[in-house]
N, CA, C and O atoms as a DFTB+ gen file, in Angstrom:
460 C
 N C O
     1  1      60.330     -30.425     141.846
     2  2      60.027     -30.332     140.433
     3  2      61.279     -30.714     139.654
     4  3      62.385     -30.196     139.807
     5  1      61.005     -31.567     138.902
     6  2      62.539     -32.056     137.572
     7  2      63.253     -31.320     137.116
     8  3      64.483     -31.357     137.167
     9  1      62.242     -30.158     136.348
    10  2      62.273     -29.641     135.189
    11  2      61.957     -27.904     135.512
    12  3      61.331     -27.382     134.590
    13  1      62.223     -27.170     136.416
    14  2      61.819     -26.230     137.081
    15  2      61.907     -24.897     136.174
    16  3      62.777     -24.709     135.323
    17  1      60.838     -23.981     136.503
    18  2      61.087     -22.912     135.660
    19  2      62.148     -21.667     136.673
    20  3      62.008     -21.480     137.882
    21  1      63.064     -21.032     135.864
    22  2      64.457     -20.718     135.991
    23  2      64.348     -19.270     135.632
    24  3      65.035     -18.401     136.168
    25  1      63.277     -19.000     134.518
    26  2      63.616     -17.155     133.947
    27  2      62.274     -16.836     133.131
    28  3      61.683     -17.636     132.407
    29  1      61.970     -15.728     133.349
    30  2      60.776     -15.281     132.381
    31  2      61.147     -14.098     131.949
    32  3      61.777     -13.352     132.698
    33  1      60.917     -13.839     131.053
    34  2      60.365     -12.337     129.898
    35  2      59.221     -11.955     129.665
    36  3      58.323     -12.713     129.300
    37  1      59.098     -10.762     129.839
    38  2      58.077      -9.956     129.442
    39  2      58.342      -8.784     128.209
    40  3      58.682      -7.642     128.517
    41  1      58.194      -9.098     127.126
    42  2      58.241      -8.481     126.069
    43  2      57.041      -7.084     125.210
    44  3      56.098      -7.259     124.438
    45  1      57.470      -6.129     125.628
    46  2      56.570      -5.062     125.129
    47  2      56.847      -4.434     123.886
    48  3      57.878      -4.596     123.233
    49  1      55.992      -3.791     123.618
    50  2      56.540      -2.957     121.918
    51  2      57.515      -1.934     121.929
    52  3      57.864      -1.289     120.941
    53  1      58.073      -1.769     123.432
    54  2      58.983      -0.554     123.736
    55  2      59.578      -0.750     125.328
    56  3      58.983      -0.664     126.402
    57  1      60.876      -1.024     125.045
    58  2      61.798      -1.777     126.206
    59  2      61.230      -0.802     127.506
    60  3      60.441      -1.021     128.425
    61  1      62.209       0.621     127.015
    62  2      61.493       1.434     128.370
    63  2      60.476       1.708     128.821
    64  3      60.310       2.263     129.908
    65  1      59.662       1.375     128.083
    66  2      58.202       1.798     128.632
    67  2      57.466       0.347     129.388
    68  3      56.557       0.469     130.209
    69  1      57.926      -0.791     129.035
    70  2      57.994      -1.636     129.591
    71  2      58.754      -1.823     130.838
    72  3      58.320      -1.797     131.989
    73  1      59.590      -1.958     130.552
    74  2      60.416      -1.568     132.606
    75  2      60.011      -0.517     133.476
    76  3      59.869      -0.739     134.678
    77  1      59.845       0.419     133.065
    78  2      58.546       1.667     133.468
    79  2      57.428       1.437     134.075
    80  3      56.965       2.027     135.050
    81  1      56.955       0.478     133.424
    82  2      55.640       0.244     133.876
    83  2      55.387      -0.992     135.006
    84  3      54.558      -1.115     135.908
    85  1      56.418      -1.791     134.560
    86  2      56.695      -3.084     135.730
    87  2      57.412      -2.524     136.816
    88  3      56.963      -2.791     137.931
    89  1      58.369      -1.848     136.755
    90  2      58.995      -0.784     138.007
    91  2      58.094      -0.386     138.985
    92  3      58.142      -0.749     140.161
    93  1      57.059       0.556     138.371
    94  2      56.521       1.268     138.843
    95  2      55.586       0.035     139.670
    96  3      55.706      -0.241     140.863
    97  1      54.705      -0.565     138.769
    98  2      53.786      -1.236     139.463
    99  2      54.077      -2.612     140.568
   100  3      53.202      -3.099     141.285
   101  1      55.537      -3.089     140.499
   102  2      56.016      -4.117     141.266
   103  2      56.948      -3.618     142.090
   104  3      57.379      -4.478     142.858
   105  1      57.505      -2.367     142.246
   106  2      58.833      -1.757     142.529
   107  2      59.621      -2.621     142.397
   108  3      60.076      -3.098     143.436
   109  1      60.154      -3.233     140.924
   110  2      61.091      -4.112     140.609
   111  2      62.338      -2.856     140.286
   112  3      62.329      -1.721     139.808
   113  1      63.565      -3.969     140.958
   114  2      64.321      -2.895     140.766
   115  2      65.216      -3.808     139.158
   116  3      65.594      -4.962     138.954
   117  1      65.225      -2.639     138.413
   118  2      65.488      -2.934     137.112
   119  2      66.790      -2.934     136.179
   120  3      66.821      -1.949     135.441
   121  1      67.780      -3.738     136.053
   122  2      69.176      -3.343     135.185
   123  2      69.349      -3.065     134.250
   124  3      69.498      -3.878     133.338
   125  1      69.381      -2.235     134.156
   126  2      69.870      -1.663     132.381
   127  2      71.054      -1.867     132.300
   128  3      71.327      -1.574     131.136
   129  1      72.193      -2.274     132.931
   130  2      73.731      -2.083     132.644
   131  2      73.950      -3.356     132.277
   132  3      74.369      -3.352     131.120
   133  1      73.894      -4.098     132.574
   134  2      74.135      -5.463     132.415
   135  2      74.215      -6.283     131.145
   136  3      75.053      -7.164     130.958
   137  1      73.433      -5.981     130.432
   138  2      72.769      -6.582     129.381
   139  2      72.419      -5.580     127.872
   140  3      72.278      -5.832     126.675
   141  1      72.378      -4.077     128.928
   142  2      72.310      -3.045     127.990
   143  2      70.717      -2.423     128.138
   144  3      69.889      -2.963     128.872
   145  1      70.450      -1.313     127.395
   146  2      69.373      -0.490     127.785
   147  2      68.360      -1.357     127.192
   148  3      67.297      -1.015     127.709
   149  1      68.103      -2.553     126.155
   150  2      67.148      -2.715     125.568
   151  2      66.972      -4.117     126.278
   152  3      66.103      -4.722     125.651
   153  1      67.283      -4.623     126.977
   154  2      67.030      -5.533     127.482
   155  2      67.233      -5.598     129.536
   156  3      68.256      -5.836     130.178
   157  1      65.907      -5.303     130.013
   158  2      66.281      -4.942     131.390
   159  2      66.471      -6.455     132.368
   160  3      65.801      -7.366     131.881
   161  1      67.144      -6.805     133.458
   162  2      67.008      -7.791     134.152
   163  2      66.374      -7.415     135.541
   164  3      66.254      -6.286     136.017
   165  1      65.859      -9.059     136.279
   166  2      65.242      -8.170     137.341
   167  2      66.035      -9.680     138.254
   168  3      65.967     -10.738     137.629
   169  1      66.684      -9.718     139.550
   170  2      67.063     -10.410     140.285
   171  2      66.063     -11.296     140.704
   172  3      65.029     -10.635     140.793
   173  1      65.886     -12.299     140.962
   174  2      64.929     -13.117     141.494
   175  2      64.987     -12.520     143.255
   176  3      65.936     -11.787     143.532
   177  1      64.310     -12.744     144.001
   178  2      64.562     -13.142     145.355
   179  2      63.132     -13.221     145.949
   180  3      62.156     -13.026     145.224
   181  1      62.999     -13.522     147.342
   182  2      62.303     -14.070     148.347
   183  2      61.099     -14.989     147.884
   184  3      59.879     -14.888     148.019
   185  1      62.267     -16.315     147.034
   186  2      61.325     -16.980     146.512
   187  2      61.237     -17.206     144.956
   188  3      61.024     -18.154     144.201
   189  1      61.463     -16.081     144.872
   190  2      60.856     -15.789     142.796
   191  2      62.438     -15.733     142.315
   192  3      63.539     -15.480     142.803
   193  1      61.832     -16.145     140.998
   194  2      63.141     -16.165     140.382
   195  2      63.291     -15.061     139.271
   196  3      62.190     -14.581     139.005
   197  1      64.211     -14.571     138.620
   198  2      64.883     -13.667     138.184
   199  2      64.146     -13.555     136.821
   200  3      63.666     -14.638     136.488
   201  1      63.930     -12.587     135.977
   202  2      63.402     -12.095     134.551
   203  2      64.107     -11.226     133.923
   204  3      65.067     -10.682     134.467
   205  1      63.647     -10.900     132.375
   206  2      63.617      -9.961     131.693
   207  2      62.921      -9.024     131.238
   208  3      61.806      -9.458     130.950
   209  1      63.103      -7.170     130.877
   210  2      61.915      -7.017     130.353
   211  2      62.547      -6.269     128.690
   212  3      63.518      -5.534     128.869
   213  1      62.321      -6.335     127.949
   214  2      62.386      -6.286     126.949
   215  2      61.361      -5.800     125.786
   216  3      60.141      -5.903     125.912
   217  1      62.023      -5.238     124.592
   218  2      61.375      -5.144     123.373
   219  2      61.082      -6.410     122.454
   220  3      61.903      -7.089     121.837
   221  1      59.850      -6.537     122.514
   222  2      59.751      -8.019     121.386
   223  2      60.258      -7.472     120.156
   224  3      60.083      -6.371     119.635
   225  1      61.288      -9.026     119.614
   226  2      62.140      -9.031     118.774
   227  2      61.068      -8.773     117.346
   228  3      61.547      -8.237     116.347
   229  1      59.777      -9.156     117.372
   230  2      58.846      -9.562     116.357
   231  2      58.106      -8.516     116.200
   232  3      57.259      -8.531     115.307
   233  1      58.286      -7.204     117.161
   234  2      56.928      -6.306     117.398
   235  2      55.092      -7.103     117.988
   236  3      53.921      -6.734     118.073
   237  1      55.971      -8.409     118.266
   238  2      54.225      -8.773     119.286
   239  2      54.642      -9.309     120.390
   240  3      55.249     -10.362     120.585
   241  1      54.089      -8.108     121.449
   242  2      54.087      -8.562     122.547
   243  2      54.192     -10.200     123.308
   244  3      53.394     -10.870     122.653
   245  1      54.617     -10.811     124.035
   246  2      54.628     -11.731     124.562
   247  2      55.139     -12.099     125.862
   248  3      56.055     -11.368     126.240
   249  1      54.760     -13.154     126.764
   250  2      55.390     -13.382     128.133
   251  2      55.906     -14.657     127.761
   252  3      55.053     -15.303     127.152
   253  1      56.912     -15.217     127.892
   254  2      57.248     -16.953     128.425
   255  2      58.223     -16.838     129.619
   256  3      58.945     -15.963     130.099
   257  1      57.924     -18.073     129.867
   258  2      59.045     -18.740     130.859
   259  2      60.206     -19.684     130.479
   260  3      59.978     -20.419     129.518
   261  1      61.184     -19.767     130.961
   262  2      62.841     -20.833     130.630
   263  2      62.523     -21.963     131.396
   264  3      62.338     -21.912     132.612
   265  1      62.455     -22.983     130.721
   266  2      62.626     -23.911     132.037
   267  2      64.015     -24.858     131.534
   268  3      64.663     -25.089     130.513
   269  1      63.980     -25.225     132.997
   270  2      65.750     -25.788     133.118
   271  2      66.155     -27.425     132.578
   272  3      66.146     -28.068     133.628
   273  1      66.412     -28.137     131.731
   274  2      66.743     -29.151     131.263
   275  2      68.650     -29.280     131.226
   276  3      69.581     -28.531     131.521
   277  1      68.522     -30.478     130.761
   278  2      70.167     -30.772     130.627
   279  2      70.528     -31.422     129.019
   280  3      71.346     -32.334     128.901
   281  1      70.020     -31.001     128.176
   282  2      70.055     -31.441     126.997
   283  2      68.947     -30.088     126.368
   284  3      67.802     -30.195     126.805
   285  1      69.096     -29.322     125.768
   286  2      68.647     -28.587     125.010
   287  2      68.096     -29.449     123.263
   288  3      66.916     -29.657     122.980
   289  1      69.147     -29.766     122.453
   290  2      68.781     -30.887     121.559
   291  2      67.445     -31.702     121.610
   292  3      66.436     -31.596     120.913
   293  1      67.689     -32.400     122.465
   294  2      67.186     -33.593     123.027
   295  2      65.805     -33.134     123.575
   296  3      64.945     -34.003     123.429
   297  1      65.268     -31.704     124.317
   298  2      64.486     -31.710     124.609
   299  2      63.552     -30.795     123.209
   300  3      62.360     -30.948     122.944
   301  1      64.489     -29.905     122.530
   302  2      63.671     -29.647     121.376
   303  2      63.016     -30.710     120.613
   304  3      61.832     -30.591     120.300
   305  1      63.728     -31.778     120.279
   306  2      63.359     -32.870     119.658
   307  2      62.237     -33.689     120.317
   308  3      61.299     -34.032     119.597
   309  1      62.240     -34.076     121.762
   310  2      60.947     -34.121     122.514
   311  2      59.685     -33.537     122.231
   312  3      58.706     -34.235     121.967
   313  1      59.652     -32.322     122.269
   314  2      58.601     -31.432     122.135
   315  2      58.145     -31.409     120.395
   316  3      57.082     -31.205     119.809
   317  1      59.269     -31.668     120.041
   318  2      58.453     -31.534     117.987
   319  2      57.534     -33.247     118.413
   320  3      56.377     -33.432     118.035
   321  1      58.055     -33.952     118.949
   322  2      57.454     -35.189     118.287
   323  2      56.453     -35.188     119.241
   324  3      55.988     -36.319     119.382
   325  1      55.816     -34.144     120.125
   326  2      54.359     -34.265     120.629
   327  2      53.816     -33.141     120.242
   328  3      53.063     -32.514     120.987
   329  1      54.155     -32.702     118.910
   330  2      53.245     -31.730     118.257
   331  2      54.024     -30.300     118.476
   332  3      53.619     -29.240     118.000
   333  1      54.851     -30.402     119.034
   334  2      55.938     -28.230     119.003
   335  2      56.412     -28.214     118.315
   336  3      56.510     -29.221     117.613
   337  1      57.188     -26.807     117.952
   338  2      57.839     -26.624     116.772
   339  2      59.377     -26.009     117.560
   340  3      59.374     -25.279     118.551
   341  1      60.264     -26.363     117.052
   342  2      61.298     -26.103     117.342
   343  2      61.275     -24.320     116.694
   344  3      61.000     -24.224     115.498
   345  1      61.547     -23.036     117.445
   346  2      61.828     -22.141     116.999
   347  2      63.524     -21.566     116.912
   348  3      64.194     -21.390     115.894
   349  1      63.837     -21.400     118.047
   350  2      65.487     -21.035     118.241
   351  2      65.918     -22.229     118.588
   352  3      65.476     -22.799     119.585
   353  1      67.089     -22.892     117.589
   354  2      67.880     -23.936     118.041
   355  2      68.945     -23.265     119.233
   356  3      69.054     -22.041     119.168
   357  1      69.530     -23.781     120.033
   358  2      70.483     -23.752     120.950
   359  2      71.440     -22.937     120.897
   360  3      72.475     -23.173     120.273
   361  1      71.210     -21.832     121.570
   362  2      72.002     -20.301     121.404
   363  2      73.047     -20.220     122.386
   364  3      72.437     -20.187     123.455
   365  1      74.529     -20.160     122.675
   366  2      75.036     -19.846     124.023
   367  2      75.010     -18.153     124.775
   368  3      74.943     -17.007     124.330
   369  1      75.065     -18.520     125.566
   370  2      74.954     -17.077     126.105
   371  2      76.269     -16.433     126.914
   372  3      76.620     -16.806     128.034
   373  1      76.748     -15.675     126.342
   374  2      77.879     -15.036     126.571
   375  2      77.862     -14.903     128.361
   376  3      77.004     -14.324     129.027
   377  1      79.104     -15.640     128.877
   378  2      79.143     -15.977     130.454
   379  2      78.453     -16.907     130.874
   380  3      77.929     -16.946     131.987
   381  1      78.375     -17.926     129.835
   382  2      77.940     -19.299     130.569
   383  2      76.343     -19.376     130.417
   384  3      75.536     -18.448     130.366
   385  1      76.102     -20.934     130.353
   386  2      74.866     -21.512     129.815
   387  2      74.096     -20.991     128.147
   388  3      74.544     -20.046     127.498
   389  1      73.216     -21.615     127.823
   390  2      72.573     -21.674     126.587
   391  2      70.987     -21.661     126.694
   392  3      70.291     -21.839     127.694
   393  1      70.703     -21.464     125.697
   394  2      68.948     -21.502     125.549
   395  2      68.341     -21.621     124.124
   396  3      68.979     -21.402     123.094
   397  1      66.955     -22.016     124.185
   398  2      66.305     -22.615     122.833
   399  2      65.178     -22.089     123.053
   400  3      65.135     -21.693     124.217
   401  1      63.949     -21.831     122.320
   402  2      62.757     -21.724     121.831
   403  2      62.247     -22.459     121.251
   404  3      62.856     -22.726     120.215
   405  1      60.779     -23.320     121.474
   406  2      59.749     -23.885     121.207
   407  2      58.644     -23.393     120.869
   408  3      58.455     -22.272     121.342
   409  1      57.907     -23.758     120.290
   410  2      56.303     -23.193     120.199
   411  2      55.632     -24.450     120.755
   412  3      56.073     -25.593     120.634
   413  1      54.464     -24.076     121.406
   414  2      53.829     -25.847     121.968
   415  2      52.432     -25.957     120.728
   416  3      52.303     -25.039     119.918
   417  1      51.704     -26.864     120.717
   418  2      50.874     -27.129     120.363
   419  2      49.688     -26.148     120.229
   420  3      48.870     -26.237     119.314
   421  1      49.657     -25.484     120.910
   422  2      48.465     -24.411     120.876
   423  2      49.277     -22.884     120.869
   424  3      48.678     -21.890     121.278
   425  1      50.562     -22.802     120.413
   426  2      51.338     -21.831     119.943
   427  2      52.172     -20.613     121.164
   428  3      52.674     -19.503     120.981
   429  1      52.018     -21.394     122.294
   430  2      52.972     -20.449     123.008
   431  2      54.446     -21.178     122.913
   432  3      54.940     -22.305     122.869
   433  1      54.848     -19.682     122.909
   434  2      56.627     -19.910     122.867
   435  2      57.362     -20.021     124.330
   436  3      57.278     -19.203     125.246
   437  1      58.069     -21.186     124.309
   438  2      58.543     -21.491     125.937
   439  2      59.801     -21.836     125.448
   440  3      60.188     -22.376     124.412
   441  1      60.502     -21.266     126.734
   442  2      62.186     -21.582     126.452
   443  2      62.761     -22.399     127.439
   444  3      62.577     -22.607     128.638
   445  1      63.438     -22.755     126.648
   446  2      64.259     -24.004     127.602
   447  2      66.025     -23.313     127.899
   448  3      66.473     -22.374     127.241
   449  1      66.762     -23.993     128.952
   450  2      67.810     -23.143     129.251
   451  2      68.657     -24.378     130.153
   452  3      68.098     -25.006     131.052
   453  1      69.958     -24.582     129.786
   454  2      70.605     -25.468     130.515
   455  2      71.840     -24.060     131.021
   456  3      72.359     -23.104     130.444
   457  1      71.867     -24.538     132.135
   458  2      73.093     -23.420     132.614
   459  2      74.602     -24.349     133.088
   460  3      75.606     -23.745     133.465
């Protein structure tokens, strides 16, 4: 795959009760230290790759996925001119790599992420 997906979030109306509930039901083991209590990480392995679980920033729930490009710019600008909307321009992320938000055509939000 080119363009591979790299990270997902799962966004609930309440961080802990969200990692709570994915814990419990996946026995994901969950970081709160890392990143801090409101935003949990989960390691990828045997296969799967790594997530978040989190409080939506908006109060509405949502899931997306990161997928991996080498131009963040360039691929926001892609996606507006087949109908997306550019949401988060190109954010860095403290310890290396960056990420953006899109909306597609029929309104899901997908993130893109160059590391």
């Amino acid at each position: 795959m080119a363009h591979p997906v790299v990270h997902f979030e799962i966004a609930g109306k309440e961080a802990k009760q969200t990692q709570r509930f994915y814990a419990s039901l996946f026995d994901w083991e969950i970081d709160t230290q890392s990143m801090g209590e409101e935003y949990g990480t989960i390691r990828g392995g045997d296969g799967g790759i790594g997530g978040g679980l989190m409080a939506a920033p908006t109060g509405q729930p949502y899931v997306t996925v990161y997928i991996q490009v080498d131009d963040l710019p360039a691929y926001l600008a892609k996606a507006e001119s087949l109908g997306g909307k550019a949401l988060i321009q190109p954010t860095e992320i403290p310890g290396g790599g960056a990420w953006a938000m899109f909306q597609d055509p029929d309104g899901n939000m997908v993130g893109l992420y160059k590391g």
